[in-house]
DRENDO-1510 file (C-alpha; in Angstrom, 1 decimal, always signed):
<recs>
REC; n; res; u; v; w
REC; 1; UNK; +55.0; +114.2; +93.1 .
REC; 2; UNK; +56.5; +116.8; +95.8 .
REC; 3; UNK; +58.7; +119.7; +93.4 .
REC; 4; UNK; +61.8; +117.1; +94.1 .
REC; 5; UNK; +63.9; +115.5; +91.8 .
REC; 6; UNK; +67.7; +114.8; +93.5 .
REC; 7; UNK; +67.8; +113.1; +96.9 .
REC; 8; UNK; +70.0; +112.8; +99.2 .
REC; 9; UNK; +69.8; +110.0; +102.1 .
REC; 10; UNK; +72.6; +110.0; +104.5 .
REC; 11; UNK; +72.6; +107.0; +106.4 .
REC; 12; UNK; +73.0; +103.4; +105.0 .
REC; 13; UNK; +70.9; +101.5; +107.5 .
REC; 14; UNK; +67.1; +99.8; +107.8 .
REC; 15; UNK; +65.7; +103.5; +107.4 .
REC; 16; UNK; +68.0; +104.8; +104.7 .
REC; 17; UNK; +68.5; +101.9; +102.2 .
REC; 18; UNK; +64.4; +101.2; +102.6 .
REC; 19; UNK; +63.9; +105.2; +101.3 .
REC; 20; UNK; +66.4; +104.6; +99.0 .
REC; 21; UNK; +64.2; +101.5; +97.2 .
REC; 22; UNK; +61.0; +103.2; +97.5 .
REC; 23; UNK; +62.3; +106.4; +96.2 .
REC; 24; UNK; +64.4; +104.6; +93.3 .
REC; 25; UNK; +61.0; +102.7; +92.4 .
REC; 26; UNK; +58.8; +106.8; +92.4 .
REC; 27; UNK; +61.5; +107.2; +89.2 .
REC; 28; UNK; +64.0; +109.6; +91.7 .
REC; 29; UNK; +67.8; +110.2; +91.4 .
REC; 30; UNK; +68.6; +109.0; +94.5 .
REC; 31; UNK; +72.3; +109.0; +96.1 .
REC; 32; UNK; +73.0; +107.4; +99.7 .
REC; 33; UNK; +76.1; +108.6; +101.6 .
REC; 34; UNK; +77.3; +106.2; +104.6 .
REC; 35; UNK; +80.4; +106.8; +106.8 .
REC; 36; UNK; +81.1; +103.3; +107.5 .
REC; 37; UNK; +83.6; +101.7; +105.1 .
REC; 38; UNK; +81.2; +98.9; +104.1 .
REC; 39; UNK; +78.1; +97.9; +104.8 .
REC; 40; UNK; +78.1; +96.5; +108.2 .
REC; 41; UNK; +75.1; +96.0; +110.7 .
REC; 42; UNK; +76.4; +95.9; +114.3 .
REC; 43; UNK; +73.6; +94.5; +116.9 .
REC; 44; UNK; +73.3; +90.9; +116.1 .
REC; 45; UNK; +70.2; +90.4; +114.9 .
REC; 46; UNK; +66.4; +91.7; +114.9 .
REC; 47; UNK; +62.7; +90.6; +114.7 .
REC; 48; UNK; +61.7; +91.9; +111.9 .
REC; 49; UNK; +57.7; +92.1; +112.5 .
REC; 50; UNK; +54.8; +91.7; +110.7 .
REC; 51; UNK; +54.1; +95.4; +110.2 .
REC; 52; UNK; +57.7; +95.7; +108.9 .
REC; 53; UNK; +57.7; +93.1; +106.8 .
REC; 54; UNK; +54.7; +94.5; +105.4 .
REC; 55; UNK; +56.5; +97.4; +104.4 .
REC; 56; UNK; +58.8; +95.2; +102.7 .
REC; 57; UNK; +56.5; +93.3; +100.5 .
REC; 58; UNK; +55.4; +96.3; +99.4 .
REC; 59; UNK; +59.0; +97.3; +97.9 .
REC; 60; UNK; +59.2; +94.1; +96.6 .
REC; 61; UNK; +62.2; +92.4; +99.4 .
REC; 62; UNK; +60.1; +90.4; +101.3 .
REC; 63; UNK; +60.8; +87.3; +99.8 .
REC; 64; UNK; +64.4; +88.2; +100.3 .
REC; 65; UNK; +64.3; +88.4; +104.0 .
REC; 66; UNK; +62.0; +85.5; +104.1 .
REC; 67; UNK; +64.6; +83.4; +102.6 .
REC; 68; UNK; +67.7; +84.2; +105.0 .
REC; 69; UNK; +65.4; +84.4; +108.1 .
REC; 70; UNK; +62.9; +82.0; +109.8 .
REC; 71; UNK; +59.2; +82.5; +110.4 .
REC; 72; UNK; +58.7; +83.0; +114.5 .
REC; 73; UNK; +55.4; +82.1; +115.6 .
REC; 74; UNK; +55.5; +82.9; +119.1 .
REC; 75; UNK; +56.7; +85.4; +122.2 .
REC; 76; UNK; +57.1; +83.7; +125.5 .
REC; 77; UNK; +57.9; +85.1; +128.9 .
REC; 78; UNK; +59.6; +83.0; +131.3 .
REC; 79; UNK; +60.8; +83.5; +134.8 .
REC; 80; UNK; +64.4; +83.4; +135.6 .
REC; 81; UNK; +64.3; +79.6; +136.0 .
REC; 82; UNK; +63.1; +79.4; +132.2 .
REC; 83; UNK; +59.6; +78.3; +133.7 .
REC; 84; UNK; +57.3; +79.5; +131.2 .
REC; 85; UNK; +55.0; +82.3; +132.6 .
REC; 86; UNK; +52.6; +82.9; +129.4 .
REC; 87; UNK; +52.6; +82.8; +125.6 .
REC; 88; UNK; +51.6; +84.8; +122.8 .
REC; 89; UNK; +50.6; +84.1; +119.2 .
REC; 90; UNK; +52.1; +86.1; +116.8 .
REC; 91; UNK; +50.1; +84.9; +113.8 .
REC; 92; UNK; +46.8; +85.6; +115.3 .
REC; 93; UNK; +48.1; +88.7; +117.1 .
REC; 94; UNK; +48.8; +90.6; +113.3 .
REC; 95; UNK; +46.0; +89.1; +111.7 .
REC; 96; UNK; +46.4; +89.3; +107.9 .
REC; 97; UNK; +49.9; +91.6; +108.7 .
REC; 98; UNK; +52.1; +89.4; +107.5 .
REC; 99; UNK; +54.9; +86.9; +109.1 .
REC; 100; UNK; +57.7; +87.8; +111.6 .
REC; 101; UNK; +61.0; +86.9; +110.6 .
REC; 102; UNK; +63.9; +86.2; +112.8 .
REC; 103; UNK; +67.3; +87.2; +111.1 .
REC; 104; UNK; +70.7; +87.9; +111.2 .
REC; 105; UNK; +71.6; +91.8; +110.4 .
REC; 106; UNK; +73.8; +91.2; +108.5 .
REC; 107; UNK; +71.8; +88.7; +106.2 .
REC; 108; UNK; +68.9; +91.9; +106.3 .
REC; 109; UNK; +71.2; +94.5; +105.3 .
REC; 110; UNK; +72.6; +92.0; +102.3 .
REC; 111; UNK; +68.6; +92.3; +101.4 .
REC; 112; UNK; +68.5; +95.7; +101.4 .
REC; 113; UNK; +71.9; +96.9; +99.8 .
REC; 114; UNK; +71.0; +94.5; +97.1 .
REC; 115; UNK; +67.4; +96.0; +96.7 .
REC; 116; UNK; +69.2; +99.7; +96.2 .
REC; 117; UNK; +71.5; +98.1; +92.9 .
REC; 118; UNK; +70.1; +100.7; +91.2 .
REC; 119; UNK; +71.0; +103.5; +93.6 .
REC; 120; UNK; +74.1; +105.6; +93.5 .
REC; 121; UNK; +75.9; +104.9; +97.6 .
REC; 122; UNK; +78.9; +106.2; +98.6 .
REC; 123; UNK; +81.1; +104.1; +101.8 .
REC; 124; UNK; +83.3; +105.9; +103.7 .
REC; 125; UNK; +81.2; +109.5; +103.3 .
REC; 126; UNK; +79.9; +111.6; +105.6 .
REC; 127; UNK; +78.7; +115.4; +105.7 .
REC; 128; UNK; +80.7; +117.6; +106.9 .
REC; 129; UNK; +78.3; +120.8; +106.4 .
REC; 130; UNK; +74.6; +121.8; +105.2 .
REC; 131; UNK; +72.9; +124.8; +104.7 .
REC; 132; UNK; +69.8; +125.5; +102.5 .
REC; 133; UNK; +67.9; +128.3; +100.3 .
REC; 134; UNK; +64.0; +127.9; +99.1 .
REC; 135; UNK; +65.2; +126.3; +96.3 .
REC; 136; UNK; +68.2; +123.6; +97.7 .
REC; 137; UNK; +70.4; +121.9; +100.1 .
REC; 138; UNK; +73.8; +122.3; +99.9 .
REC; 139; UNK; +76.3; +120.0; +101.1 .
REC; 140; UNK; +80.2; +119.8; +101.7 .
REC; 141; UNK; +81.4; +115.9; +102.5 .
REC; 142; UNK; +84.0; +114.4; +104.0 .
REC; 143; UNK; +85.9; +113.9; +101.0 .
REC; 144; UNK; +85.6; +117.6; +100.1 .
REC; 145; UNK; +83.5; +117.1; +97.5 .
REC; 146; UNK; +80.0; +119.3; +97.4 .
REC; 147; UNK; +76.5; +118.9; +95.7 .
REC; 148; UNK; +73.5; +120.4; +95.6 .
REC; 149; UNK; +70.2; +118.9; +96.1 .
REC; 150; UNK; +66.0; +119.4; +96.5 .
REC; 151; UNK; +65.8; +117.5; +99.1 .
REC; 152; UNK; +68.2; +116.0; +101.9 .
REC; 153; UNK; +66.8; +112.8; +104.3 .
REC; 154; UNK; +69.0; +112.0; +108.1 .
REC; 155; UNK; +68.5; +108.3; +108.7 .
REC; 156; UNK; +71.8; +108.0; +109.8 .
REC; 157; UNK; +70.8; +106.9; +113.4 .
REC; 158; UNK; +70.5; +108.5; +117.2 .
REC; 159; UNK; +73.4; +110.2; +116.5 .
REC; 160; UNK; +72.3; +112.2; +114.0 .
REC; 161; UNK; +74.6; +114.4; +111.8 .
REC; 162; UNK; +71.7; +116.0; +109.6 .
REC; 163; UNK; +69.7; +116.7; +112.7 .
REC; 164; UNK; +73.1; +118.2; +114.3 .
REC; 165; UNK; +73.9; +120.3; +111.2 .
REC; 166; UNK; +70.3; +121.7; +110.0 .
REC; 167; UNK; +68.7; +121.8; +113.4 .
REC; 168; UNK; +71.0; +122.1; +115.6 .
REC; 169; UNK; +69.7; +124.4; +119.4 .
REC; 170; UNK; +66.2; +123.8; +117.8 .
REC; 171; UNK; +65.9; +120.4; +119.5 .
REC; 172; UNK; +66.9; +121.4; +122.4 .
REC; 173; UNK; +70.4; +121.1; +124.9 .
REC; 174; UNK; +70.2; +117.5; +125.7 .
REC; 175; UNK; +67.7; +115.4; +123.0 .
REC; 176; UNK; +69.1; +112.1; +124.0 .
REC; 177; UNK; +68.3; +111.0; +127.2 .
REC; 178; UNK; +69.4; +107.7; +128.6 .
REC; 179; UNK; +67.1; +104.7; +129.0 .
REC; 180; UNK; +68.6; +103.4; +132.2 .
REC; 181; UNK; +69.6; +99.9; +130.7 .
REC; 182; UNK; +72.8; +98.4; +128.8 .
REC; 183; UNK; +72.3; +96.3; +126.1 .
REC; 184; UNK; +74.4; +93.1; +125.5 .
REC; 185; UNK; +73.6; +91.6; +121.7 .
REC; 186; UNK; +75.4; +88.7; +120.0 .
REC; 187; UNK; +74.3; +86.2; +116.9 .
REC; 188; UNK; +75.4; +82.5; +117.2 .
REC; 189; UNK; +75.2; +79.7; +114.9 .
REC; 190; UNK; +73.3; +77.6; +117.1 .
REC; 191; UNK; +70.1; +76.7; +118.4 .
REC; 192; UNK; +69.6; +76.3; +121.8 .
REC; 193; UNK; +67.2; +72.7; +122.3 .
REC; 194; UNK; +63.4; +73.7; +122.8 .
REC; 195; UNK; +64.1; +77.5; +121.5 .
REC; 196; UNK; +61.4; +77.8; +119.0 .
REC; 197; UNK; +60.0; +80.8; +119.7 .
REC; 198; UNK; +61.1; +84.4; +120.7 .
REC; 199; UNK; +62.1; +84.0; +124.7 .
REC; 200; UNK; +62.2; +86.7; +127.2 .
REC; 201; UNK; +63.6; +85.2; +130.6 .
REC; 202; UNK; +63.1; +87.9; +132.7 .
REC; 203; UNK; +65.5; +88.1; +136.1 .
REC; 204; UNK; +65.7; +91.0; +138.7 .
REC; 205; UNK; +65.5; +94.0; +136.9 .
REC; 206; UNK; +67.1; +92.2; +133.7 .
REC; 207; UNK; +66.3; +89.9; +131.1 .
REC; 208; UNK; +67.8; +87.2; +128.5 .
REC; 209; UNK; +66.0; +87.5; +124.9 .
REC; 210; UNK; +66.5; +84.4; +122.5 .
REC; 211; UNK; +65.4; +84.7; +119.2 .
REC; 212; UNK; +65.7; +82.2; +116.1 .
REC; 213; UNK; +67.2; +83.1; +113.0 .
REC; 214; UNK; +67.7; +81.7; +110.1 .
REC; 215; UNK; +70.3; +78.8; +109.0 .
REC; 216; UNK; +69.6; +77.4; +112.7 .
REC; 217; UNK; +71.2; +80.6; +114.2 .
REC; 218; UNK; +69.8; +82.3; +117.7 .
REC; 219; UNK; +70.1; +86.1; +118.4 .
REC; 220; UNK; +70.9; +87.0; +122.1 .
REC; 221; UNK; +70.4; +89.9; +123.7 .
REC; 222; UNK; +70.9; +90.6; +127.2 .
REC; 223; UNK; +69.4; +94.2; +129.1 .
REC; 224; UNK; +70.8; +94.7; +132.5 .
REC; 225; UNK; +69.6; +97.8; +134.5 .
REC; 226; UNK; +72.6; +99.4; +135.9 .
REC; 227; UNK; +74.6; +102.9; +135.1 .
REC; 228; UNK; +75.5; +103.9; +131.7 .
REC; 229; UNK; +79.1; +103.0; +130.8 .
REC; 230; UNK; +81.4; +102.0; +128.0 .
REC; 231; UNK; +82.1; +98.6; +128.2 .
REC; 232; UNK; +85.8; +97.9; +126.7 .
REC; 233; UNK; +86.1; +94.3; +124.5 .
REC; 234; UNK; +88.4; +92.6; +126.4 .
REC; 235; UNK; +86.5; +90.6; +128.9 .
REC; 236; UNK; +82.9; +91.5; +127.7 .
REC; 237; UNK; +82.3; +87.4; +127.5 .
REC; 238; UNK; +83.3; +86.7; +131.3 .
REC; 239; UNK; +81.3; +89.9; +132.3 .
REC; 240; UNK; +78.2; +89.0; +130.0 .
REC; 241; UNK; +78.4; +85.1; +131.8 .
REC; 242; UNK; +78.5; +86.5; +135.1 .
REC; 243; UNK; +75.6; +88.8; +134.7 .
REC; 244; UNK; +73.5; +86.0; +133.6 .
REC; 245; UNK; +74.7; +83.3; +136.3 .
REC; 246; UNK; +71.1; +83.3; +137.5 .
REC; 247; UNK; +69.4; +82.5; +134.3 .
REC; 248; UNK; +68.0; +79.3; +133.4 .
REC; 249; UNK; +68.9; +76.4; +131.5 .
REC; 250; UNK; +68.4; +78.0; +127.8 .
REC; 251; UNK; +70.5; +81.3; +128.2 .
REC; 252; UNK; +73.3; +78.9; +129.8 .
REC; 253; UNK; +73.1; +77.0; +126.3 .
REC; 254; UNK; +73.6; +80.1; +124.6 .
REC; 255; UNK; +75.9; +81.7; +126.6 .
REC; 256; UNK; +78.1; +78.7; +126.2 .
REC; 257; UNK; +78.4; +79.0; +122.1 .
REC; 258; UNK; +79.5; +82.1; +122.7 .
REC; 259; UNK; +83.6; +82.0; +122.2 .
REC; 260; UNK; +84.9; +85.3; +122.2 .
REC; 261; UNK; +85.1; +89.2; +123.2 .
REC; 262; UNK; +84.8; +90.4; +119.7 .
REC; 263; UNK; +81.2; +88.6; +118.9 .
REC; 264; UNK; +79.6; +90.6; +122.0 .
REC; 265; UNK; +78.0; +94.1; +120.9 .
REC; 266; UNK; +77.7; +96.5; +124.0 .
REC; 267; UNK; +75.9; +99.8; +124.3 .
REC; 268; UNK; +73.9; +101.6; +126.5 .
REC; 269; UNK; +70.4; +102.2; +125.2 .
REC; 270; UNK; +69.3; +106.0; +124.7 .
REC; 271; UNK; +65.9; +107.6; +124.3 .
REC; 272; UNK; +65.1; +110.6; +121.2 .
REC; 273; UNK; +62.1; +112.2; +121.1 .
REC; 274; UNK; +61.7; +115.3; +119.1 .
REC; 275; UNK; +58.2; +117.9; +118.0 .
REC; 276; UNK; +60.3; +119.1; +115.1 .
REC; 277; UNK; +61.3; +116.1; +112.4 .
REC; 278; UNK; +62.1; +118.6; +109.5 .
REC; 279; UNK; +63.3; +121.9; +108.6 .
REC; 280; UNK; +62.9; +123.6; +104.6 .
REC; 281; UNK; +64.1; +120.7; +102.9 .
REC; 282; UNK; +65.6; +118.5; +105.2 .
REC; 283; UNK; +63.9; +115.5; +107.1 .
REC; 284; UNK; +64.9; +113.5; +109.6 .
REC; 285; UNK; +63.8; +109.6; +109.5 .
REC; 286; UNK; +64.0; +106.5; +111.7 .
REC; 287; UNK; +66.3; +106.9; +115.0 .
REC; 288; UNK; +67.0; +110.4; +113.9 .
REC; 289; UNK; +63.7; +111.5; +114.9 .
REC; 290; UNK; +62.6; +108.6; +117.2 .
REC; 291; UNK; +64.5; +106.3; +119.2 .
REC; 292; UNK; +63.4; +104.4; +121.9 .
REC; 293; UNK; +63.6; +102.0; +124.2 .
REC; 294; UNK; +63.7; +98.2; +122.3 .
REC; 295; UNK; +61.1; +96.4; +124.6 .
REC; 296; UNK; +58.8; +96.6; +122.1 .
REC; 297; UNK; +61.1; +95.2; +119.6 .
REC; 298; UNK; +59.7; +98.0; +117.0 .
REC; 299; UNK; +63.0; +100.2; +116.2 .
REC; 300; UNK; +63.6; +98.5; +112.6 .
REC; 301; UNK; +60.0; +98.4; +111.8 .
REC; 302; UNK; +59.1; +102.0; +112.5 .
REC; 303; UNK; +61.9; +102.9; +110.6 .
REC; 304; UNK; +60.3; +100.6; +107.3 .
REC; 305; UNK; +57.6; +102.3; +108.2 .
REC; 306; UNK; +58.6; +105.8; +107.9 .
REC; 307; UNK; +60.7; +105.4; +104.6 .
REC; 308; UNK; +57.6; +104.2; +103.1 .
REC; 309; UNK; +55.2; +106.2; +104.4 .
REC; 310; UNK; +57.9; +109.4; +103.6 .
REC; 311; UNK; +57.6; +107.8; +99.7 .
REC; 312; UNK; +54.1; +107.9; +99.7 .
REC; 313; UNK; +53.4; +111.4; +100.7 .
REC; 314; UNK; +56.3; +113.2; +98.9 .
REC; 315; UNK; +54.4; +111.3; +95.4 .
REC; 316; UNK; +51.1; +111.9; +96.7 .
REC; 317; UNK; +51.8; +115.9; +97.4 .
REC; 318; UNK; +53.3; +118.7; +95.1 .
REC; 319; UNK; +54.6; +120.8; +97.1 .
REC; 320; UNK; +57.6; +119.5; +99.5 .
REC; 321; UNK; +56.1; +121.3; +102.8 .
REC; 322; UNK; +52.8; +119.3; +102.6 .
REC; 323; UNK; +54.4; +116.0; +102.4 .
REC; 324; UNK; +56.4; +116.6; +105.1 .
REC; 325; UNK; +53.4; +117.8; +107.2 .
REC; 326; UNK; +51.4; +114.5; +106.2 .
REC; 327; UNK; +54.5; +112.2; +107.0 .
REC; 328; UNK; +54.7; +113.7; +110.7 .
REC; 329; UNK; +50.8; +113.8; +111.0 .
REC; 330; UNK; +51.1; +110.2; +109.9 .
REC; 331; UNK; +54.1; +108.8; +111.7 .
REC; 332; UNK; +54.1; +110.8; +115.4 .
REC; 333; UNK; +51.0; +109.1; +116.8 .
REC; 334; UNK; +52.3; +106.1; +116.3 .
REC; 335; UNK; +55.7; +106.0; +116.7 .
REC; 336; UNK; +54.4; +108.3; +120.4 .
REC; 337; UNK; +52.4; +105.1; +121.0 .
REC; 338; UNK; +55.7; +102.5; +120.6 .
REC; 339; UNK; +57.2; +105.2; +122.8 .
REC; 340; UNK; +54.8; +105.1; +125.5 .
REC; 341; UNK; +54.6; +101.1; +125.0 .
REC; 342; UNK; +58.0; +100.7; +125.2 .
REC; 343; UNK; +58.8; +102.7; +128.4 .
REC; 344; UNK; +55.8; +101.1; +130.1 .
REC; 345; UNK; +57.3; +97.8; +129.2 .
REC; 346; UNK; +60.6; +98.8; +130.8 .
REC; 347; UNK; +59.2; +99.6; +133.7 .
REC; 348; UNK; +57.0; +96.8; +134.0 .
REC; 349; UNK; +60.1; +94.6; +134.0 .
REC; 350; UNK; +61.8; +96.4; +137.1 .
REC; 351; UNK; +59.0; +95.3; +139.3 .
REC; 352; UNK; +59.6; +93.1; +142.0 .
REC; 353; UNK; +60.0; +89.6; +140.3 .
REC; 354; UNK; +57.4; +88.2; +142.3 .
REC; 355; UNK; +54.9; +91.0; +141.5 .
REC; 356; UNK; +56.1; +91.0; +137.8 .
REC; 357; UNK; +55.7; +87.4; +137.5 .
REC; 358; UNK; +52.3; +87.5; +138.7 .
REC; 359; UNK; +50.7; +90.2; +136.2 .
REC; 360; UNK; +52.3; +88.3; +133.0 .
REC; 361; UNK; +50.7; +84.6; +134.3 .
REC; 362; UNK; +47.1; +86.4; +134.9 .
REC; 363; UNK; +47.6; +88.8; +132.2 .
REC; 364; UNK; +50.5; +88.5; +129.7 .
REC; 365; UNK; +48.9; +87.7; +127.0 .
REC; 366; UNK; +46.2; +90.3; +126.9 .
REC; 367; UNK; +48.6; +92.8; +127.5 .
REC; 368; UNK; +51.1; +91.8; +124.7 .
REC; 369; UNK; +48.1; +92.0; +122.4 .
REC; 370; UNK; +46.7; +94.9; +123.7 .
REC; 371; UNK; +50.3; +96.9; +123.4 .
REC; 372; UNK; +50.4; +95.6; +119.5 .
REC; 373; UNK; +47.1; +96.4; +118.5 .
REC; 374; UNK; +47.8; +100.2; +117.2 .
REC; 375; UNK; +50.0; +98.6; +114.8 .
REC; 376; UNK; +48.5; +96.2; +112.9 .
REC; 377; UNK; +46.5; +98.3; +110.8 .
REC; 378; UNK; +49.0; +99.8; +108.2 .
REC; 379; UNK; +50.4; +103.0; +108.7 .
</recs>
């Protein structure tokens, strides 16, 4: 074990609360600070992979999620007309990996807040300043309170407070960059009639993504190419219908259980890529070091990923600085690869339609297995 014995993990998310069980189970005083007032998960919902979900089985919440979620077997591509253009098997795609599991956020963050019982978290808490010696972290809150620490963790999102605070110039004047895409997310609790697997219907330099949850529910999530603004509540359900107006039968179904503003989560989708994920005895974890664009469906899952792979190498090492070095030698190659994959993806889907279209019924399926293939091995 790395010469640790208080953590802190600001940042009450996927990333954070996954640390915050694997570190809890190593035997560590862990606390977790999150600035929200409760535990919310904005987005909708999420695919929650089989290369994630194998990093929850091994922290024991797999059955959990497995419970609240459904199993998704399949990813199909459709044209704008919902005509399917080719289908992939997710079981035989990850192999021994494990299940996907379509789910609510909400209902995945009720998995993980309850796997962290044990674990000291604070609501309505953020840091207001760090600095560190050889020896500590120290940190001033919100609150005003103050503590001192071995080691601090940033999972708290693109956003980044711990990267702002301990890193600060040192990753650069601009580090997020946006994608070129607004996302439109919303949960339902509905199932559109043939929707039994997860659905891209891909438009002009846009899609529609369908994806079963549990309880009968569907995730929606629109991505429009268009300029980066904010999108104000009122009205986001007449704008949202009107994007999709050329969309198929399916994303009409959905559209049409939607009822209000409020149940519509806008953003614009940003791009973080950093060389430097740590700094003495701070580290930087999930979207704090890596986000990138969601083609790939991988954000949640790389963020498992890291918070387990973080646990193993901080007990495997015994000094804090070599852990760290073996999490980044670990984690950059492939979270570079979703990187790549995902960006590719993007662009792939702002071809001509016709052109597009074409490459997915000769090739979609090769290339879906292809893009996924780095990951099925465990990281």
């Amino acid at each position: 074990m790395a010469d640790i014995e208080r953590v802190l993990i600001v940042g009450g998310g996927i990333a954070g609360l996954t640390l915050g069980r694997a570190l809890h189970r190593q035997g560590l005083s862990v606390e977790i600070v999150e600035r929200s007032p409760n535990w919310r998960a904005d987005g909708g919902g999420i695919l929650v992979q089989a290369n994630g979900m194998r990093m929850l089985r091994a922290i024991g919440l797999a059955a959990a999620v497995d419970r609240a979620g459904v199993c998704v077997r399949r990813w199909r591509f459709c044209d704008q007309a919902g005509h399917v253009l080719c289908e992939t098997d997710l079981e035989a795609l990850w192999d021994s990996a494990g299940s996907c599991i379509g789910i609510e956020r909400t209902r995945l963050q009720e998995a993980l807040v309850t796997g962290v019982a044990g674990v000291p978290c604070r609501l309505g808490t953020s840091i207001s300043s760090l600095s560190q010696s050889d020896e500590s972290v120290s940190i001033t809150f919100s609150d005003g309170s103050s503590d001192r620490y071995d080691l601090v963790v940033g999972a708290d999102g693109i956003s980044s407070t711990v990267r702002a605070l301990a890193m600060g110039s040192a990753t650069g004047p601009k580090p997020l960059a946006y994608t070129g895409a607004m996302a439109w997310r919303s949960v339902v609790a509905f199932r559109p009639r043939g929707l039994d697997a997860l659905q891209f219907v891909l438009g002009d330099r846009c899609f529609f993504g369908l994806c079963p949850t549990g309880d009968g529910g569907t995730y929606g999530f629109g991505n429009f190419t268009e300029a980066r603004k904010r999108e104000p509540v009122v009205g986001r359900l007449d704008r949202l219908r009107r994007r999709c107006a050329g969309f198929g039968g399916i994303v009409q179904d959905y559209l049409s259980a939607l009822t209000s503003d409020e149940q519509i989560h806008c953003a614009p989708v940003d791009w973080l890529s950093l060389k430097m994920w740590f700094t003495g005895r701070v580290v930087l974890i999930g979207d704090a070091a890596h986000a990138s664009s969601p083609m790939m469906g991988q954000g949640g899952c790389m963020a498992m990923e890291d918070a387990f792979v973080l646990a193993e190498c901080l007990s495997a090492s015994k000094k804090l600085a070599k852990a760290f070095a073996e999490y980044v030698a670990r984690r950059q190659p492939r979270v570079k690869w979703v990187q790549q994959e995902s960006a590719a993806a993007a662009e792939s889907f702002r071809l001509p339609p016709a052109t597009r279209n074409c490459v997915l019924q000769e090739r979609g399926d090769e290339i879906l297995r292809r893009r996924f293939a780095p990951l099925v091995a465990a990281p």
